[in-house]
C-alpha positions as CSV (number, residue, x, y, z in Angstrom):
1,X,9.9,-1.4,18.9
2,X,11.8,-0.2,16.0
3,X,15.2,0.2,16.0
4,X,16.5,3.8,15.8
5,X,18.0,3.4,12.7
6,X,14.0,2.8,11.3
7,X,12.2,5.6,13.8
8,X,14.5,8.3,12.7
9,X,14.4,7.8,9.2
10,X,12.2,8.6,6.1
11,X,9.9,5.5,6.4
12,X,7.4,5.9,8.9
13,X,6.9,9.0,6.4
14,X,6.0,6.2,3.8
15,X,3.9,4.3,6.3
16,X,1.7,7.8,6.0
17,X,2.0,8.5,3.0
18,X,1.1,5.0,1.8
19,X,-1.9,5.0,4.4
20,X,-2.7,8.2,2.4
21,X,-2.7,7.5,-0.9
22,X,-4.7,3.9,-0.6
23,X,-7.1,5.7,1.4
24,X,-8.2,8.1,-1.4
25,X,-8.1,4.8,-3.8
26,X,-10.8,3.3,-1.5
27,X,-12.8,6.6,-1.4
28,X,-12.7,6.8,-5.3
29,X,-13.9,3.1,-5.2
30,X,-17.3,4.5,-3.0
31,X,-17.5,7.6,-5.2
32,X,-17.1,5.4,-8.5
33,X,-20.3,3.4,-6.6
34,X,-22.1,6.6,-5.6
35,X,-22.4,6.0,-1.8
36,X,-22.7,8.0,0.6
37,X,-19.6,9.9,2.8
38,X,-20.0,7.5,5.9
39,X,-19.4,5.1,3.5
40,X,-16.7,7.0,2.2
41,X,-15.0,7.1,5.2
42,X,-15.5,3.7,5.8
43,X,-13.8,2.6,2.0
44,X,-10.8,4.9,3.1
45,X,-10.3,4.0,6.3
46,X,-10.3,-0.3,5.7
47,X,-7.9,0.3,2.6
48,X,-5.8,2.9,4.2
49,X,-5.6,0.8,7.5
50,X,-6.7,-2.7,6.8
51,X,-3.5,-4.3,5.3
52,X,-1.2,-2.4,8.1
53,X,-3.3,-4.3,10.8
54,X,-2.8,-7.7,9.0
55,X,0.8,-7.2,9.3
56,X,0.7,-5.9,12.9
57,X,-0.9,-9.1,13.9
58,X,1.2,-11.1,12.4
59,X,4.5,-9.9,12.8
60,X,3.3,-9.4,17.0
61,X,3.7,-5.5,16.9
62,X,1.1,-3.0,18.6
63,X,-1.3,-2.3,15.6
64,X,-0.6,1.1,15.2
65,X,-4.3,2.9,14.7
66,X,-5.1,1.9,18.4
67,X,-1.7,3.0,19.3
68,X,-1.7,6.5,17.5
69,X,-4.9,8.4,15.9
70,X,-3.0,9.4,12.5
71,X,-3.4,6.6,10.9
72,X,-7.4,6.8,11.1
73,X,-6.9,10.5,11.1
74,X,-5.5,10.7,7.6
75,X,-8.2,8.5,6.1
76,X,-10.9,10.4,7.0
77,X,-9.5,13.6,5.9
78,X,-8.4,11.7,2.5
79,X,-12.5,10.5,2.6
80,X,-13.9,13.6,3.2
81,X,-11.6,15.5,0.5
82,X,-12.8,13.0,-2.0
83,X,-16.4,13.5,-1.3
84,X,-16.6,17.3,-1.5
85,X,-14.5,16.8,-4.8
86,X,-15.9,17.0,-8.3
87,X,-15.8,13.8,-9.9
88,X,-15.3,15.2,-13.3
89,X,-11.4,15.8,-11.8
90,X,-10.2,12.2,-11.6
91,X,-9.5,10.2,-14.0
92,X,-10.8,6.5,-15.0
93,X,-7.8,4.9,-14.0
94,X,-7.4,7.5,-10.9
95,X,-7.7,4.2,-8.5
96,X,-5.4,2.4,-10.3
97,X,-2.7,5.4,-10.4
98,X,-3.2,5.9,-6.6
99,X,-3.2,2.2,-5.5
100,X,0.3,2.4,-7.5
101,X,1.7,5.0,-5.6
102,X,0.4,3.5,-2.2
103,X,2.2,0.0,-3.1
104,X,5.5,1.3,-3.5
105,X,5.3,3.4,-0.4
106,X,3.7,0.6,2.0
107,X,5.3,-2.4,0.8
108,X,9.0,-1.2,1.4
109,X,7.5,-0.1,5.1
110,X,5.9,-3.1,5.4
111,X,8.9,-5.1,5.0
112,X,11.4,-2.6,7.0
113,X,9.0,-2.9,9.9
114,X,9.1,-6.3,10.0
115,X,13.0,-6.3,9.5
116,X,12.7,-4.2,12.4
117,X,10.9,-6.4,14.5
118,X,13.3,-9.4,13.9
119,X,11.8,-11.8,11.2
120,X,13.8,-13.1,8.7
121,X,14.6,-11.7,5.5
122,X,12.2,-13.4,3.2
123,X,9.2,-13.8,5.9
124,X,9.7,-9.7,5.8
125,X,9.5,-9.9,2.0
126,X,6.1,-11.6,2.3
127,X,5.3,-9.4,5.0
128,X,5.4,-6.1,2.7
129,X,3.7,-8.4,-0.1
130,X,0.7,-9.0,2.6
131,X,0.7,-5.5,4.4
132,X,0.1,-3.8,0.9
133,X,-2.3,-5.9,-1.3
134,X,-4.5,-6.7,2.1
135,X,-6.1,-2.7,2.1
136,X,-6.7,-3.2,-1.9
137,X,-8.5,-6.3,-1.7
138,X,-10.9,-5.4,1.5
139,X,-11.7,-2.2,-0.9
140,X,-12.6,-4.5,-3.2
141,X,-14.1,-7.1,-2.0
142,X,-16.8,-4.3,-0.1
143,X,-16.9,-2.6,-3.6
144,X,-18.0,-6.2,-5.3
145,X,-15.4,-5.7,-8.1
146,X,-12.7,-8.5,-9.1
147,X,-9.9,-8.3,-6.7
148,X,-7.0,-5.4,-8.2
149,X,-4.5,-8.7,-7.6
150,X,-6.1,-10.7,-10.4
151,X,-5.9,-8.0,-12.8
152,X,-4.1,-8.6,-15.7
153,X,-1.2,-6.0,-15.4
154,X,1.7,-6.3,-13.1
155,X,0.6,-6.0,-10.0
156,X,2.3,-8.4,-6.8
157,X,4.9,-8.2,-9.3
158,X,5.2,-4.6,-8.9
159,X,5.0,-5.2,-5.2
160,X,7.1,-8.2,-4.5
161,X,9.7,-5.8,-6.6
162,X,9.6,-3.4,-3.9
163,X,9.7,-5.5,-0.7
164,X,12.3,-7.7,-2.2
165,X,14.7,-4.8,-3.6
166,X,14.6,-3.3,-0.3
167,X,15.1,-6.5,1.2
168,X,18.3,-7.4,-0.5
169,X,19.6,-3.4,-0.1
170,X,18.9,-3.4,3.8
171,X,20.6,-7.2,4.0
172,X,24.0,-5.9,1.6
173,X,24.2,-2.5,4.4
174,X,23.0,-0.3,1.9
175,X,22.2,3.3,3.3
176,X,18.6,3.1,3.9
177,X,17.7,6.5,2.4
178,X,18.8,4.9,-1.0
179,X,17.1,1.8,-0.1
180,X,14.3,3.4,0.3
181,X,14.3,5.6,-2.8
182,X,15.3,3.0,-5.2
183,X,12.6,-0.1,-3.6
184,X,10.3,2.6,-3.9
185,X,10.6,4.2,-7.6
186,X,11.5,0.2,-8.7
187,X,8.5,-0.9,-7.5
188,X,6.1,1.9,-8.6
189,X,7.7,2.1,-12.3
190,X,7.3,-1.2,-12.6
191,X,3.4,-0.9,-11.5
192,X,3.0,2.2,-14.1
193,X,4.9,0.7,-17.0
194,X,2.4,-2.1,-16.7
195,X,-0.7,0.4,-16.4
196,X,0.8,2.6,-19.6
197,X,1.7,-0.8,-21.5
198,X,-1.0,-3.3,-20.0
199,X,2.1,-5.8,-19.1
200,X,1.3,-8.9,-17.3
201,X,2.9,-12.6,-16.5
202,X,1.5,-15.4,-18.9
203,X,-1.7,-17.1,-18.4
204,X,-1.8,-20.8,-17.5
205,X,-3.2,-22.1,-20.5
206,X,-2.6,-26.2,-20.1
């Protein structure tokens, strides 16, 4: 279970609001293909969900969604609202800017819940790396697009930034509201100054 410190704090509010936000990324992925709202549903809840359950499984927890409806509950609401919403309203890069937001949220979650659970520091790291790119490339690996990790901007970058930073915070007894807050904004200004700029690592070229 998680330790107190963890249930009574401000992340299992990122663990929702990450769930949230990659869920209307995988409904704008349907919408951008023109499906239809089962379908919807279905792009929202495997992005919202599907990374979450990787990480359950592997770091032994209870996978939440067959544990507590909220999870599944907040995908389909975040399917639905994209459906009955012009698409005229989002943007091009409105998957992008979403799937930003959602990696900062889930990946300093995904490593704090794994903290929790007793793995070591850097399997936690990876943990958070896994929990959050898993949801973006089910979503796009169903929408038949290249995967959102081999993009050319900053992107694991952006999230290994997040898990890592918290990481290191939690590990020199930072106060984990300002862990949180500062993994979280690291990791997400580092994913939106390579959407504004295009940045990226170098190519192998050899």
């Amino acid at each position: 279970m998680f330790s107190s410190s963890l249930s009574h704090s401000l992340l299992p509010l990122l663990d929702i609001a990450g769930t949230a936000v990659f869920a209307i990324s995988g409904a704008l992925a349907a919408a951008r293909e023109n499906l239809n709202i089962v379908t919807f549903i279905f792009f929202a809840a495997i992005t919202g969900v599907g990374g979450g359950t990787v990480r359950d499984l592997l770091i032994g927890a209870p996978v939440i969604w067959m544990h507590n409806s909220t999870p599944l509950a907040v995908c389909v609401v975040c399917g639905l609202i994209i459906w009955f919403t012009p698409s005229r309203i989002w943007p091009a890069k409105a998957i992008d800017w979403f799937d930003g937001l959602g990696i900062a949220a889930y990946s300093v979650f995904g490593t704090a819940k794994a903290i929790a659970y007793g793995v070591p520091l850097l399997p936690s790291i990876i943990m958070g790396i896994v929990s959050t790119c898993m949801g973006g490339i089910f979503r796009d690996m169903l929408a038949g697009v290249p995967s959102i990790v081999v993009r050319p901007e900053l992107y694991v970058t952006a999230v290994a930034l997040s898990s890592g930073s918290y990481a290191l915070l939690y590990e020199l007894g930072c106060n984990i509201y300002v862990a949180t807050a500062i993994a979280v904004l690291a990791g997400f200004g580092l994913r939106a100054l390579a959407l504004w700029k295009g940045l990226g690592l170098p190519h192998y070229q050899r």
